[in-house]
VOPASE-97047 format. One record per residue (C-alpha): residue number from 1; residue in three letters; x negated, y, z negated. Coordinates in steps of 0.001 Angstrom, whole numbers. Last residue first. Layout:
N
@seq=NUM; type=ALA; xx=X; yy=Y; zz=Z
...
***
This chain:
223
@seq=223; type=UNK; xx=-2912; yy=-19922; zz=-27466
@seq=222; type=UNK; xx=-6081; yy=-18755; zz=-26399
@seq=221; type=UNK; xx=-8505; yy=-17823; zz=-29817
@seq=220; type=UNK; xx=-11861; yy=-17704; zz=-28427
@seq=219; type=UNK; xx=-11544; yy=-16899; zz=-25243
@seq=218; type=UNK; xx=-8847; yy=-13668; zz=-25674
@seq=217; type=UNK; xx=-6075; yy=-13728; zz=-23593
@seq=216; type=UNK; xx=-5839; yy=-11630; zz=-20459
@seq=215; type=UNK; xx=-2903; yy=-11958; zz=-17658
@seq=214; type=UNK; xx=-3576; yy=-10650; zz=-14003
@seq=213; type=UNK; xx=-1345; yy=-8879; zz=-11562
@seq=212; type=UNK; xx=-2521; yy=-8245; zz=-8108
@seq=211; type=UNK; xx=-2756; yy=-6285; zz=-5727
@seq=210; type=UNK; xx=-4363; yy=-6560; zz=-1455
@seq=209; type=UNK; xx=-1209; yy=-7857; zz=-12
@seq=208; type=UNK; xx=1128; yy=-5284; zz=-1980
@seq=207; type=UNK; xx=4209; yy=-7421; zz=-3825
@seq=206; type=UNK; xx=6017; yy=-4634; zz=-4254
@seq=205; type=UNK; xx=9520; yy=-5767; zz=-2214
@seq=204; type=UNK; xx=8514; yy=-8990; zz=-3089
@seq=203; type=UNK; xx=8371; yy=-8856; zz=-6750
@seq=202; type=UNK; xx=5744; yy=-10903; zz=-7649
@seq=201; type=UNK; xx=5695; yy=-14614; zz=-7976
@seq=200; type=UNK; xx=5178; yy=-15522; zz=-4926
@seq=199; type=UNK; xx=1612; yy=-13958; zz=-5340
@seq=198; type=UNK; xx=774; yy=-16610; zz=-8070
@seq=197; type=UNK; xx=-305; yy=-14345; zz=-11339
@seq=196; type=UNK; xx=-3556; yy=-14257; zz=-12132
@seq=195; type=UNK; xx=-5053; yy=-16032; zz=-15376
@seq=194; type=UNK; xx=-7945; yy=-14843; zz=-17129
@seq=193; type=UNK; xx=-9136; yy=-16014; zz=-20233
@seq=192; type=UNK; xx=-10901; yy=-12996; zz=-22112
@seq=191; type=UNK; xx=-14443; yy=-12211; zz=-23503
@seq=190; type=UNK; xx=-17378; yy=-13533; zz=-21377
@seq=189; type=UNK; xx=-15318; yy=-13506; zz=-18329
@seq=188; type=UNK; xx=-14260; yy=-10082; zz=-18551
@seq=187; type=UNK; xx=-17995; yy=-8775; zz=-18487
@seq=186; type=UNK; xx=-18923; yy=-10361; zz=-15119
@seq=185; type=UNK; xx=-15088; yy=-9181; zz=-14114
@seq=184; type=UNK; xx=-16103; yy=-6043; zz=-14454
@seq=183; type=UNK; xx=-19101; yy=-5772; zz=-13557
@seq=182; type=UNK; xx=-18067; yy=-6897; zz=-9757
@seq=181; type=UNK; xx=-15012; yy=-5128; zz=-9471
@seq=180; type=UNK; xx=-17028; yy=-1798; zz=-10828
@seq=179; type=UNK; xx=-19891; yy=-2229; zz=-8071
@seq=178; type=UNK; xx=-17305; yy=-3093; zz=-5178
@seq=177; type=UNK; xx=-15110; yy=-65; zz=-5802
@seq=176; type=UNK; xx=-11503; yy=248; zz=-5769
@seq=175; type=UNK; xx=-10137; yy=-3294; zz=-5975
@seq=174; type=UNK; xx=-6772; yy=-3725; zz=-7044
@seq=173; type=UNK; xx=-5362; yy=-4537; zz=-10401
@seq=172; type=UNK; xx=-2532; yy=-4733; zz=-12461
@seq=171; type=UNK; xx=-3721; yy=-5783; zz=-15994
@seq=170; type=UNK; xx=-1538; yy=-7170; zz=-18892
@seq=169; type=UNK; xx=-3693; yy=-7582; zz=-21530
@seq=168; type=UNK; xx=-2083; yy=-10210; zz=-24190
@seq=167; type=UNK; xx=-2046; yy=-10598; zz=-28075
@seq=166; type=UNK; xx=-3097; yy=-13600; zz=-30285
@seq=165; type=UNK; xx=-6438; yy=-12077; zz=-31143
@seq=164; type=UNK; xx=-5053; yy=-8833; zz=-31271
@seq=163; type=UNK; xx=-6159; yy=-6361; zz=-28178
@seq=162; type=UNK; xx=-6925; yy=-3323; zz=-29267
@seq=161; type=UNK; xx=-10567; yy=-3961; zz=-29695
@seq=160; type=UNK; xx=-11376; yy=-5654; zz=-26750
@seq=159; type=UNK; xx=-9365; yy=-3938; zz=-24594
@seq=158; type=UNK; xx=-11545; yy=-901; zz=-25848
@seq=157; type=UNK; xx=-14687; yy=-2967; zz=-24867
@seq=156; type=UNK; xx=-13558; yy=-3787; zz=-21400
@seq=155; type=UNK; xx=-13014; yy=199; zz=-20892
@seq=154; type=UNK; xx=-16414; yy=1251; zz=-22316
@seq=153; type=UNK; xx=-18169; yy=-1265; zz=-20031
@seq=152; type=UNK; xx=-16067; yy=-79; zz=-17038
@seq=151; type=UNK; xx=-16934; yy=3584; zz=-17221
@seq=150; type=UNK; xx=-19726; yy=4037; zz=-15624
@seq=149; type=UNK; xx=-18859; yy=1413; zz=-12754
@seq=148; type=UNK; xx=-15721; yy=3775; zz=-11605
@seq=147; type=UNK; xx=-12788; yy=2739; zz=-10362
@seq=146; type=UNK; xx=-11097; yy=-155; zz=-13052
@seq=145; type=UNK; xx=-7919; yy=1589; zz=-14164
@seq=144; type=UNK; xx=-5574; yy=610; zz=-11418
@seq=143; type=UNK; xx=-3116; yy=-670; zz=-14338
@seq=142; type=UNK; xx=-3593; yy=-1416; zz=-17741
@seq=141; type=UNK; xx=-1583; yy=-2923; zz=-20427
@seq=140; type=UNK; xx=-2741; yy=-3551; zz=-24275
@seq=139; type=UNK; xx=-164; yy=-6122; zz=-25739
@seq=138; type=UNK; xx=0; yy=-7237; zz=-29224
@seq=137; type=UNK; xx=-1918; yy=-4454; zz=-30327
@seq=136; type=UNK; xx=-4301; yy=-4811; zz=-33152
@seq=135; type=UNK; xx=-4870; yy=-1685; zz=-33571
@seq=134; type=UNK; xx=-3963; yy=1641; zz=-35412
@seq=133; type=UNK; xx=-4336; yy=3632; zz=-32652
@seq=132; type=UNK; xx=-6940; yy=6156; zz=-35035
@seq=131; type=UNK; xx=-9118; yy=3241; zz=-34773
@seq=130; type=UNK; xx=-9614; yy=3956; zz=-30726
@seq=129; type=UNK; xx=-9685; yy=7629; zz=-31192
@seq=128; type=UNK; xx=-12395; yy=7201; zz=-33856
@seq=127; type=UNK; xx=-14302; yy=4555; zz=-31866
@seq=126; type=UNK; xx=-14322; yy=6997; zz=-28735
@seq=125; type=UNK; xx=-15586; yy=5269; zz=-25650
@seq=124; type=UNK; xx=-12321; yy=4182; zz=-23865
@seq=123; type=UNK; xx=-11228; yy=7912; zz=-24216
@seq=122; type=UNK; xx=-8214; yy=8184; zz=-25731
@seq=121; type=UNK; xx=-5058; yy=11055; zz=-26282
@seq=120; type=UNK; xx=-2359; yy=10481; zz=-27328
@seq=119; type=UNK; xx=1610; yy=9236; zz=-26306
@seq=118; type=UNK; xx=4700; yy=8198; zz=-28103
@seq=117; type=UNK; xx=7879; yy=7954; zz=-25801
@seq=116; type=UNK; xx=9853; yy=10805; zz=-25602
@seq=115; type=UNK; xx=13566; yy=9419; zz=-26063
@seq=114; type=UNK; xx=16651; yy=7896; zz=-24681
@seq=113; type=UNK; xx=14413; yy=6884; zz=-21758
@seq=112; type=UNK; xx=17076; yy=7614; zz=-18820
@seq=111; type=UNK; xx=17564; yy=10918; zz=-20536
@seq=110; type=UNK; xx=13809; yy=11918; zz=-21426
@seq=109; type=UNK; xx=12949; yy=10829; zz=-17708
@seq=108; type=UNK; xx=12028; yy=14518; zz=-16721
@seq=107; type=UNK; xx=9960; yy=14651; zz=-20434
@seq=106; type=UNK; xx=8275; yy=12180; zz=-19723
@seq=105; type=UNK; xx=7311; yy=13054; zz=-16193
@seq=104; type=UNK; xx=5661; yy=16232; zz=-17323
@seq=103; type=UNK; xx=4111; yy=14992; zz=-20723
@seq=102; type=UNK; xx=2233; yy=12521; zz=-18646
@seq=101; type=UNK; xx=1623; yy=15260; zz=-15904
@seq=100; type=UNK; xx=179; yy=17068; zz=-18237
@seq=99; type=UNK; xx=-1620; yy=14692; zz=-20636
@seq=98; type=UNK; xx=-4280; yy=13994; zz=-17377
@seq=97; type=UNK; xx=-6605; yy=16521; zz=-18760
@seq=96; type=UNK; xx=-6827; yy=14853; zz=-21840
@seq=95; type=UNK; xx=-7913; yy=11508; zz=-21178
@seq=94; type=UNK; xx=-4743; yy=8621; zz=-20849
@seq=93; type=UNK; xx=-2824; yy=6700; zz=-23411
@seq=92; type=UNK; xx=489; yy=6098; zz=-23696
@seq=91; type=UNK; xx=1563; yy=4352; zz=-26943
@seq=90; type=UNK; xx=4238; yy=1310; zz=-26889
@seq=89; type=UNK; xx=6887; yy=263; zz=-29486
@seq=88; type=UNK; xx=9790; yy=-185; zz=-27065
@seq=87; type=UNK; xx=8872; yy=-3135; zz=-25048
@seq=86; type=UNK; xx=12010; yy=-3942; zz=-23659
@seq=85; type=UNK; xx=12358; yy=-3715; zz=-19921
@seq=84; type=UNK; xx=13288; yy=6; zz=-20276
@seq=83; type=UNK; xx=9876; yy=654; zz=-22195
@seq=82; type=UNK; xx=8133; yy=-1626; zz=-19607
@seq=81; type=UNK; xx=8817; yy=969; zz=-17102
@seq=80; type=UNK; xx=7867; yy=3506; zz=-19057
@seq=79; type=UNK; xx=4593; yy=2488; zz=-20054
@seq=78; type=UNK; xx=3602; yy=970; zz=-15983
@seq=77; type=UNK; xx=5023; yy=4573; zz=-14831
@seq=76; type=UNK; xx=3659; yy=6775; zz=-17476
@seq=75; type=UNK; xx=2302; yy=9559; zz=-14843
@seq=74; type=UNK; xx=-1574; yy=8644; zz=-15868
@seq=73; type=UNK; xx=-1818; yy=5487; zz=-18049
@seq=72; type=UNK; xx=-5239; yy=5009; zz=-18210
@seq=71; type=UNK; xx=-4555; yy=2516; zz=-21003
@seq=70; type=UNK; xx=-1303; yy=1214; zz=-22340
@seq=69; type=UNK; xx=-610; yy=110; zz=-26005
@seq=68; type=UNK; xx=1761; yy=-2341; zz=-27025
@seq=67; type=UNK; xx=3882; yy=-3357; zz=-30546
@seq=66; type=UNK; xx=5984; yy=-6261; zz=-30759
@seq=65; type=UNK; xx=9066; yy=-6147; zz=-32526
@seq=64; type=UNK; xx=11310; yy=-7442; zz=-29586
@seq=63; type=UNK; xx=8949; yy=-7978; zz=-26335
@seq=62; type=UNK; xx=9619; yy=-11561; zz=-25771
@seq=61; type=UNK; xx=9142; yy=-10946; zz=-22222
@seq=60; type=UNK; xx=5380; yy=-12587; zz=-21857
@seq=59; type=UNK; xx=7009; yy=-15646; zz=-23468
@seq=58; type=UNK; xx=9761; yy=-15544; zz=-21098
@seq=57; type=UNK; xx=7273; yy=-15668; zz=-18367
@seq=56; type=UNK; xx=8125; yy=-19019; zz=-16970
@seq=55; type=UNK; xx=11047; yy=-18013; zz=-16304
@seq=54; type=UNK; xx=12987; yy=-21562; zz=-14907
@seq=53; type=UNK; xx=13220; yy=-23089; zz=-18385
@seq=52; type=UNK; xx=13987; yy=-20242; zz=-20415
@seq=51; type=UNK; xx=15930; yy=-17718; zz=-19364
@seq=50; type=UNK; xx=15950; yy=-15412; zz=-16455
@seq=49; type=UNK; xx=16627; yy=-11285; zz=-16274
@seq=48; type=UNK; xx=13148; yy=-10188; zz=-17054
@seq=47; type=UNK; xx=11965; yy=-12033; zz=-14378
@seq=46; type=UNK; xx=11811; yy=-9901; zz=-11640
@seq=45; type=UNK; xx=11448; yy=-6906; zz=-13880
@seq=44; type=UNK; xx=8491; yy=-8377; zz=-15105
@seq=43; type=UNK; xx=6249; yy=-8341; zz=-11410
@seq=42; type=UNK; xx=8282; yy=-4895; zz=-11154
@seq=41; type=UNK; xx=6312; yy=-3426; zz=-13611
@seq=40; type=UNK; xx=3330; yy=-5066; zz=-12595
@seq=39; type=UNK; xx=3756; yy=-3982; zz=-9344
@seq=38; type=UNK; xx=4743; yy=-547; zz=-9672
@seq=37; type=UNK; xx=1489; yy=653; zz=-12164
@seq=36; type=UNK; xx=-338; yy=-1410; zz=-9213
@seq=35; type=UNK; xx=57; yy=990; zz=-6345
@seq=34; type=UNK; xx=-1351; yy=4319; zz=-8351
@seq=33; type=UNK; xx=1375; yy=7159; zz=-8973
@seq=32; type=UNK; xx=-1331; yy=10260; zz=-8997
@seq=31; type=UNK; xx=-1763; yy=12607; zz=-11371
@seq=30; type=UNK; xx=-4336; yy=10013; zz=-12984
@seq=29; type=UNK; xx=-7038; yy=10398; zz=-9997
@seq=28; type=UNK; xx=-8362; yy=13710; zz=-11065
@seq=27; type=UNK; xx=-8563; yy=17084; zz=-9427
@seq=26; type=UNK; xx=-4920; yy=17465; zz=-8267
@seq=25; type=UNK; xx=-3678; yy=17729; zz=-4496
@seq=24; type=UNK; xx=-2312; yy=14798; zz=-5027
@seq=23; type=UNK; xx=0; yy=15936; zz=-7852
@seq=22; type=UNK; xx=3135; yy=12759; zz=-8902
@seq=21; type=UNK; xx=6679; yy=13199; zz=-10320
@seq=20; type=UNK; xx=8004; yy=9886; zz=-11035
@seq=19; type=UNK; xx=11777; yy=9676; zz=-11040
@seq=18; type=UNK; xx=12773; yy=6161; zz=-13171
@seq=17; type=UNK; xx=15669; yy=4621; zz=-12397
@seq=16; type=UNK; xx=17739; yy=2168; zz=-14484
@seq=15; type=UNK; xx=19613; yy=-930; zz=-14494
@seq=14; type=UNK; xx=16417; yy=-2927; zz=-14878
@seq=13; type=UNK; xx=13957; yy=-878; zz=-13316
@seq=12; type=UNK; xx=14644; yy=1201; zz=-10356
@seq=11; type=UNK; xx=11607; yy=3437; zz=-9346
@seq=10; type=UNK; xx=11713; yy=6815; zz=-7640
@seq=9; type=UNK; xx=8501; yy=8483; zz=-6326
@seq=8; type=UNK; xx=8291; yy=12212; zz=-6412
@seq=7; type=UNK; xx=5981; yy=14180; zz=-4793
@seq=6; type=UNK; xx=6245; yy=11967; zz=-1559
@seq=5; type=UNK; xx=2952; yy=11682; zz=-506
@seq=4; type=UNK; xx=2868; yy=7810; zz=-497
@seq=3; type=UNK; xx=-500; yy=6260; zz=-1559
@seq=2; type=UNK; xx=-1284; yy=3585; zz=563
@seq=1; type=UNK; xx=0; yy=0; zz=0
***
């Protein structure tokens, strides 16, 4: 998928729709809607509605008194879609001068919400910020956030410690540059399981050839 320039993407999720309000034009890459934030939102949204046997991501779903944290989270699409699916104790995350057009597009989905979701500011590198989350997190989600090489060390180390040792990253993910695919995943493997997601088993209207949805446990205590 290619980024649309359509200032304003809508998204149906559940019985709802969410009207994303993206910039461009701007300076840095999290005023953007990024492909994958849609995919892995409508990855659960395709299954949200089955039950047990034939879902078999019900146990990803089971979202009641769970808490979640999302990283890189830009306009809030991957937080607030999973919001409306059920995951209602969830943090937005992003760098400061992307808390804009967070603030921006939560506030224009305040109705369909029912609130303004909780949101702060982190950078993967910041201990303080980090502890200040209050982790463990039984979910940490992330979408399109692996871009630059710099910063992927910091970033597999913050899942790391947000991440409960029972919990789940949920990761939507597309290559963006060889170098940071490649270190990331080298440093991945030492800490998580990885399992991707079958392509069939995205939504198909958003199932982009070249994305994909992967689920993180942590090696030394998989379930």
């Amino acid at each position: 998928m290619k980024f649309t320039e359509s200032p304003v993407i809508e998204l149906p999720v559940g019985t709802s729709v969410l009207s994303l309000q993206q910039d461009n034009g701007s300076m840095h890459v999290g005023t953007s809607v990024w492909p994958c934030s849609l995919l892995l939102v409508k990855f659960l949204d395709r299954w949200a509605p089955l039950p047990p046997p034939e879902n078999p991501y019900s146990h990803l779903l089971a979202f009641r008194s769970k808490r979640a944290v999302e990283l890189g989270t830009g306009c809030g699409v991957a937080g607030m879609g999973l919001y409306l699916l059920g995951l209602t104790d969830i943090i937005l995350t992003d760098i400061s001068p992307v808390m804009p057009a967070l603030k921006r597009n939560l506030k224009v989905n305040k109705r369909v919400l029912g609130k303004n979701l909780k949101h702060s500011v982190l950078y993967w590198n910041n201990i303080d910020q980090i502890r200040a989350l209050n982790p463990p997190f039984d979910f940490v989600i992330a979408t399109d956030v692996v871009y630059i090489e710099e910063s992927v060390g910091a970033l597999v180390s913050a899942m790391e410690a947000l991440v409960a040792d029972d919990g789940v990253v949920l990761l939507g993910y597309q290559v963006r540059s060889p170098e940071a695919h490649k270190r990331f995943w080298e440093l991945c493997g030492e800490v998580f399981e990885i399992e991707k997601v079958p392509h069939e088993h995205l939504h198909p209207e958003y199932a982009y050839e070249e994305a994909d949805v992967f689920i993180f446990k942590k090696k030394n205590n998989k379930q």
